[in-house]
Each structure stands twice: as C-alpha cells, then as structure tokens.
C-alpha atoms as an extended CHARMM CRD file, in Angstrom:
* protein
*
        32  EXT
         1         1  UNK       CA             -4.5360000000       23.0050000000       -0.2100000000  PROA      1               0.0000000000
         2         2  UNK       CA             -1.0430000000       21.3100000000       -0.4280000000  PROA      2               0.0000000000
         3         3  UNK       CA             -1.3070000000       20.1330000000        2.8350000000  PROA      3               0.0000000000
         4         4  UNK       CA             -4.5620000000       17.9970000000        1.7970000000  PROA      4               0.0000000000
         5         5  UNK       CA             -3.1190000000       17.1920000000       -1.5200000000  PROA      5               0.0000000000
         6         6  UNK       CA              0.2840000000       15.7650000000        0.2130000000  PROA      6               0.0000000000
         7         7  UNK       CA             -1.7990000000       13.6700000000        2.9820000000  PROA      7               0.0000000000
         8         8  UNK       CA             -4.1110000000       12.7290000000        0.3080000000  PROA      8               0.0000000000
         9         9  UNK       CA             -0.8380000000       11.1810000000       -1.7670000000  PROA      9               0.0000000000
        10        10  UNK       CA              0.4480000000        9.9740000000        1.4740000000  PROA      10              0.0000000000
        11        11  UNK       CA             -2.6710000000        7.9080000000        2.2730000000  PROA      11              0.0000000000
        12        12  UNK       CA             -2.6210000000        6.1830000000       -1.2360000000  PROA      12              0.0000000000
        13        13  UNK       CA              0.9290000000        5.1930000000       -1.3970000000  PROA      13              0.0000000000
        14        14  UNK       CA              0.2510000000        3.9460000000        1.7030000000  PROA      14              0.0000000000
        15        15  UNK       CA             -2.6650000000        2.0930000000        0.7640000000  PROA      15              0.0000000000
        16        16  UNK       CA             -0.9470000000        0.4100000000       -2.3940000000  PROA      16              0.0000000000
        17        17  UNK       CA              2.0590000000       -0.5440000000       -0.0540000000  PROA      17              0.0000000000
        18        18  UNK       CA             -0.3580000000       -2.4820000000        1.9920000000  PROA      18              0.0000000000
        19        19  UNK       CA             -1.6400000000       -3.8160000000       -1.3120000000  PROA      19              0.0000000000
        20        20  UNK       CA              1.2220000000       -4.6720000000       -2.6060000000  PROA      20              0.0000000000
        21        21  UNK       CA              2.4900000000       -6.4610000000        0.8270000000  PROA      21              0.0000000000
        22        22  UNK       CA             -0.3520000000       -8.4860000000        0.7620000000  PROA      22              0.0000000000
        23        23  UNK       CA              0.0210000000      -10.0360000000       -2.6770000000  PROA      23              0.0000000000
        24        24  UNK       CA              3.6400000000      -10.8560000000       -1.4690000000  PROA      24              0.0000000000
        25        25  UNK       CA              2.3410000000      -12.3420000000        1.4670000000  PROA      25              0.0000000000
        26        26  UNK       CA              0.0470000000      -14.5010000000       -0.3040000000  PROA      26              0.0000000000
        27        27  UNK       CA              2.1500000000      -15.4700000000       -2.8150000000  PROA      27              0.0000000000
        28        28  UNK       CA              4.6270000000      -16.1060000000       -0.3570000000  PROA      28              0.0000000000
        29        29  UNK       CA              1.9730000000      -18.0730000000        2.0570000000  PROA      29              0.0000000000
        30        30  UNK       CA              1.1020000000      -20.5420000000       -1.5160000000  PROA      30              0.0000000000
        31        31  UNK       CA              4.2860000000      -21.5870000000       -1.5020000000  PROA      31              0.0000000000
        32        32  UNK       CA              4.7010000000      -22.7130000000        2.1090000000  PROA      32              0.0000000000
C-alpha cells in the first residue's frame, strides 16, 4: 500500500515538473 501510494506521488510530481518545464519553455521560447 505505501509502495503504490509513494509511486503514485512520484508519478505526479513528476508530471507537474514536466508541466511546469513546459510553461518555462514557452515563456522562454515567446521571448526569443
């Protein structure tokens, strides 16, 4: 049961990192 919880917590952060880099990314690609 922890196991799945942790991965499950694991797999959203990474998620909203990936999110997150790609607003930077665009944000960063409307300025060049």
């Amino acid at each position: 049961m922890k196991k799945i919880n942790y991965k499950t917590k694991y797999k959203e952060q990474l998620k909203q990192n990936l999110e997150n880099f790609n607003i930077k990314d665009k944000k960063n690609f409307k300025k060049n």
